[in-house]
N, C-alpha and C positions, 0 to 999 in steps of 0.2 A: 598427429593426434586427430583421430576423425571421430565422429558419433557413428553412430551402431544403428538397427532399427529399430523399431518402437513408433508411437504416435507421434513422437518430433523426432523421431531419425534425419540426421542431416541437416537438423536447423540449429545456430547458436545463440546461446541463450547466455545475456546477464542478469546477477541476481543480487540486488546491493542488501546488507546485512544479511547472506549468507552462511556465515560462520556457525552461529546458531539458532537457536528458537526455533520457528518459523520459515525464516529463510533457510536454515540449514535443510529441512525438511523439504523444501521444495527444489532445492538445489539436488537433493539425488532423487526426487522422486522428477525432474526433466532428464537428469542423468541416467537414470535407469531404461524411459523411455528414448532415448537415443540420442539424446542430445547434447552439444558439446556447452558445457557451463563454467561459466568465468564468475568464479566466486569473487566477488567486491565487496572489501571488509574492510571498517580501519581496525577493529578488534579491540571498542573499548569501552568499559564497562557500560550500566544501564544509564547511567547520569550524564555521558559521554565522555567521563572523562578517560586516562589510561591505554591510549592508543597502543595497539599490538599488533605485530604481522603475525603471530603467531596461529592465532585460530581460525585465519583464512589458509594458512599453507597446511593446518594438521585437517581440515574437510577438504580441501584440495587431494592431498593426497591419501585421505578414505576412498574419494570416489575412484582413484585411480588403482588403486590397490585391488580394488574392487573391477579392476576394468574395464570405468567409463573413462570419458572423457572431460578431464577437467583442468585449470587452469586459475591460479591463484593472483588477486591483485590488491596489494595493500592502498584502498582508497578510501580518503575524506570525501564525503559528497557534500560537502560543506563550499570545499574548495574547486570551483571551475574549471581549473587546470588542471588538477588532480582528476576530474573526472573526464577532460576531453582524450587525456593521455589515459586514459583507462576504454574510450571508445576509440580512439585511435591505434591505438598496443592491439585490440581486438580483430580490428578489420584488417594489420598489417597481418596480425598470428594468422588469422581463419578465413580473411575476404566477406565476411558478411555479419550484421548483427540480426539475427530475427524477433527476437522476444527480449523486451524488460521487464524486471518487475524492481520495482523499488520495495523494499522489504527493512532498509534500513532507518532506523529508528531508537530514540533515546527516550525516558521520560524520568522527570522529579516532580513530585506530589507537591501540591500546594493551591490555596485556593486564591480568589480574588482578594483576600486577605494578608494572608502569608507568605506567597510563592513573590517571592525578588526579581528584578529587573533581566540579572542571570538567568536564573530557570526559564523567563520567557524567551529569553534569547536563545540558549542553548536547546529547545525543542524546537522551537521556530525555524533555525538555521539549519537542524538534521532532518527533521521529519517535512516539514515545509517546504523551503529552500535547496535541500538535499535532492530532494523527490522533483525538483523543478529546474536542478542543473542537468542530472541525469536524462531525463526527460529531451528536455531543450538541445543534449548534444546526438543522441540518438535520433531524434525526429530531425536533426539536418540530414545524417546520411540516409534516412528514409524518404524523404524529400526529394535529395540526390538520386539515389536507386530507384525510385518507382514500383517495388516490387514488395510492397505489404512491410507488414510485422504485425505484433502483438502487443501493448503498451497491458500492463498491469500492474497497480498503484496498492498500497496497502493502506485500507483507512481503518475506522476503529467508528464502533455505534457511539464512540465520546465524539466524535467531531456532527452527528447527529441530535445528540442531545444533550448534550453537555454531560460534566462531570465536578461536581460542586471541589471537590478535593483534587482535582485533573483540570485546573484551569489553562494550564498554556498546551500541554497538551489533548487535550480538545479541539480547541484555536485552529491548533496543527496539520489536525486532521478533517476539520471544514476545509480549511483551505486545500487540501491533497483533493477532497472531492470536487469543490469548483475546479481547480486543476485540472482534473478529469474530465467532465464537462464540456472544458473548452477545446482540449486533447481532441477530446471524441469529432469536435465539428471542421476542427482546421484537420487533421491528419487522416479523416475518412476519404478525401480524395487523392489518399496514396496507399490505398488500400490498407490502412491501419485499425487497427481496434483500440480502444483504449476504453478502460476500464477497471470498477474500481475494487475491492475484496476486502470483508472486515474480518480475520480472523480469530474466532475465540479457541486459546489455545493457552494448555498449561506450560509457561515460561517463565524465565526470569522477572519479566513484566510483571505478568499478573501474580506471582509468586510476592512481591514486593507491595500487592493488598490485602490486608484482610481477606478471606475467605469469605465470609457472611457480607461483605461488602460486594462480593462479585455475584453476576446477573447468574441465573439458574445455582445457584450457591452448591444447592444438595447434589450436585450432581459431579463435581471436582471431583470426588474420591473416587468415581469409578471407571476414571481411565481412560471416560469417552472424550475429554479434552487432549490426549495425545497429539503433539502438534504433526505426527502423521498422516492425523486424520483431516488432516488440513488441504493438501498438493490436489486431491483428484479434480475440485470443480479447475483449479488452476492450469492443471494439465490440459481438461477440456477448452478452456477457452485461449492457451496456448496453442493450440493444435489446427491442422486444418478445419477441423469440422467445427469450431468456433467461428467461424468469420463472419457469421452471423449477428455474433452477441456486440454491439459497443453503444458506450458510454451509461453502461449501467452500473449502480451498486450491489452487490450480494453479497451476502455473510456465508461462513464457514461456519456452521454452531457444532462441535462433533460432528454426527453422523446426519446431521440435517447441512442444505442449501437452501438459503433463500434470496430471493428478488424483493426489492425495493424499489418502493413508490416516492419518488422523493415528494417533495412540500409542492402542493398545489391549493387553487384558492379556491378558498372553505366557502365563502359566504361572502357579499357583498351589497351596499346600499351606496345609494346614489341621490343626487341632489339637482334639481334643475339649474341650480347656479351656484353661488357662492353659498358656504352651509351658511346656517341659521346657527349658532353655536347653539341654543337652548334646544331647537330639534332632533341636533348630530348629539346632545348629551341624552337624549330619549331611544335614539332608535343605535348608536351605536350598542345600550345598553339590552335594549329590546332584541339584536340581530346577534351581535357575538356573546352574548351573556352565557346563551344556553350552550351554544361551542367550548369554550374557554371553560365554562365551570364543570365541564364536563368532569 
């Protein structure tokens, strides 16, 4: 089984949550461009529960049907062994991993209120911890090899700014971004990129909120959320002519890309010594008042 050409002709690409949504979408949009892609799925529902090999081996063999190059792996990224044996299963099949993306991902509703001990665990462990076993065993043989790759992380504008009703998964997805972050400083000296994508795409996900709950709301019904329309920045920065781009954030919005600034500091006061508590109650009010009330 080899890749074809195209903009990653010849490079092998993991793709964890695969199967569908999102992932599935970028899994034949590297497949189409040439690339050999190891769908990594456990295949189970949005809550995580329901593990199934099933809807990694039925995109598995789409792509191949179809005449790419593709390769099915029933994996927990939960589980560390589960996913060394899914970078190791890879490098014995093909000799090389070039591209990750962690794509895989659970979420249950629930605020600081309501969401149970579970719900935080269970996002925390996939989307967090998942994203940071995968990671962790890829960048050893990147490490090892000397010879680049591509890290790409799936975060979400909830790990930006919270989500009153998306309490753990939020959480989740702060953490994928520092994640990233740090990616970007240790793994740039092995020619890696690492970098992070928030995709707004109609899925099971977002399917599972309120409409008028969701960001740009009026805009759902007309198809520009296709999680199609999601793959091209990812393509790009999967490719050679990305090696430019790392440790950045960007969104997927439809038919828009954006770059993000992440938190930098606003505004600051300073004290010759120890504060004055009745002064720092005047001038904290006086300096970030008009920030904040913004």
């Amino acid at each position: 089984m080899t890749g074809g050409g195209g903009r990653l002709g010849g490079k092998v690409a993991i793709v964890t949550g695969a199967a569908r949504g999102v992932g599935r979408s970028v899994a034949r949009a590297f497949a189409g461009e040439g690339a050999i892609v190891v769908i990594a799925d456990a295949g189970v529902e949005l809550d995580g529960t329901g593990p199934s090999k099933s809807p990694a081996e039925a995109t598995a063999a789409e792509l191949t049907a179809s005449g790419h190059a593709a390769h099915a792996s029933f994996t927990d990224v939960t589980d560390p062994d589960q996913v060394q044996r899914l970078v190791d299963g890879t490098l014995e099949r093909f000799g090389r991993v070039d591209i990750l993306v962690n794509a895989a991902a659970v979420m249950r509703h629930g605020s600081i209120l309501d969401a149970s001990v579970a719900d935080w665990d269970a996002q925390i462990r996939v989307n967090a911890t998942g994203t940071f076993n995968a990671t962790r065993a890829v960048a050893a043989h990147w490490m090892r090899a000397r010879s680049g790759g591509r890290l790409i992380n799936f975060g979400s504008d909830a790990g930006l700014t919270g989500v009153e009703s998306e309490v753990a998964y939020a959480a989740s997805k702060a953490a994928v971004i520092a994640l990233k972050l740090s990616c970007a400083q240790t793994l740039k000296a092995y020619g890696v990129t690492s970098n992070v994508v928030h995709p707004q795409a109609a899925t099971r996900l977002t399917a599972s909120i309120p409409v008028e709950e969701l960001p740009d709301s009026a805009r759902w019904a007309t198809g520009e959320f296709d999680p199609d329309h999601v793959p091209p920045a990812l393509v790009y920065l999967a490719s050679d002519a990305g090696h430019w781009v790392n440790g950045c954030v960007l969104a997927t919005y439809g038919y828009e890309v954006h770059l993000y600034r992440l938190a930098e500091r606003a505004r600051s006061i300073y004290s010759p010594g120890p504060w004055d508590q009745t002064v720092l109650d005047r001038r904290f009010q006086e300096a970030f008042g008009p920030l904040v009330r913004k």
